[in-house]
C-alpha positions, 0 to 999 in steps of 0.5 A: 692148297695150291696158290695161283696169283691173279694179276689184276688190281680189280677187287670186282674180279677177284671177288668173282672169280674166288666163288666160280673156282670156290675151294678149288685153288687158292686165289691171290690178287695181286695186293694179297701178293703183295705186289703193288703194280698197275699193269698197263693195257697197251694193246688194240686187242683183249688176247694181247693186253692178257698175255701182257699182263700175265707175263708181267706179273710172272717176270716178276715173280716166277710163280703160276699166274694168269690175266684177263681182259674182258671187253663189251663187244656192240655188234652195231658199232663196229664192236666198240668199246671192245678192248678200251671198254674200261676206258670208253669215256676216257682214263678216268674210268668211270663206268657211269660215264662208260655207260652213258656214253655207250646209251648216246651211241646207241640211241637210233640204233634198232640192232642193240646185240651184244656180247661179253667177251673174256681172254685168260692167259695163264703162265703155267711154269713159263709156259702160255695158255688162252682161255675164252669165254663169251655170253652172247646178249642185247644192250637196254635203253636205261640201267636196271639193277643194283649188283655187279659192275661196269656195263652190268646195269644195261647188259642182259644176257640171252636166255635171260630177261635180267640184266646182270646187275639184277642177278646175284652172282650165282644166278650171273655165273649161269651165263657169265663170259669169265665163268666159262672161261675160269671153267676152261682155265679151271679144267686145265690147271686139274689136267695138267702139272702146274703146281 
């Protein structure tokens, strides 16, 4: 089966995106790699940041590979957090913290839409491609739901009255940003000669 490094260090991720592409390509995180590496995010954008990380990740090892960045975009502040929406409460982060920063912001605000927004840079035998996926929703005033990670527990969804972390990750990849993004990513590498 054909390998294909992910270079991220979030097991969260893995874990999703090893079901949305299920036996397709074989999935390597980057401690499955072997590659002990924290890739920094340096850049003011979620397309910079993937593209960074991807590139590094291929320098490295000159094998296929690609990266995410996704961030939490709040139509009401300005689209904060945005690409430091790990580390909206600081670099410690904490998404509890994250998320209670983000219910303060938000408390006298009527207009809570959101969105979910991830870029995929794939390095496909040195060459660069972009994928995006988005999932348009509204933010709610208090956590429900004991599943997923990060802003899952205030997130729903539109078409939806569950917030992701109230879904299991079948019924999540219905409406999830890095599904139809692993979809567009998935769709090229069956196209094209990466392997």
């Amino acid at each position: 089966m054909n390998k294909i490094i992910f270079a991220t260090n979030n097991e969260n991720k893995v874990s999703e995106v090893k079901v949305i592409l299920n036996d397709k390509f074989q999935i390597l995180s980057l401690k499955e790699a072997g590659i002990e590496i924290d890739i920094p995010e340096p850049y003011d954008t979620l397309e910079e940041n993937a593209t960074e990380k991807a590139n590094v990740i291929y320098r490295l090892t000159q094998q296929n590979c690609f990266a995410e960045d996704t961030g939490l975009e709040v139509q009401s502040l300005s689209g904060e957090p945005g690409v430091k929406s790990a580390r909206y409460a600081g670099n410690k982060r904490s998404f509890e913290n994250n998320i209670d920063k983000l219910l303060s912001k938000l408390a006298n605000k009527e207009n809570r839409e959101a969105q979910f927004r991830t870029i995929i840079s794939l390095i496909c035998n040195g060459k660069e491609k972009i994928f995006e996926g988005v999932c348009k929703g509204t933010i709610i005033a208090e956590r429900r739901g004991n599943f997923g990670f990060g802003y899952d527990p205030v997130f729903i969804p539109e078409g939806s009255t569950k917030t992701f972390a109230e879904m299991t990750i079948t019924e999540k990849n219905i409406f999830s940003h890095r599904k139809k993004a692993i979809d567009k990513l998935t769709t090229y590498l069956k196209n094209n000669s990466c392997f």
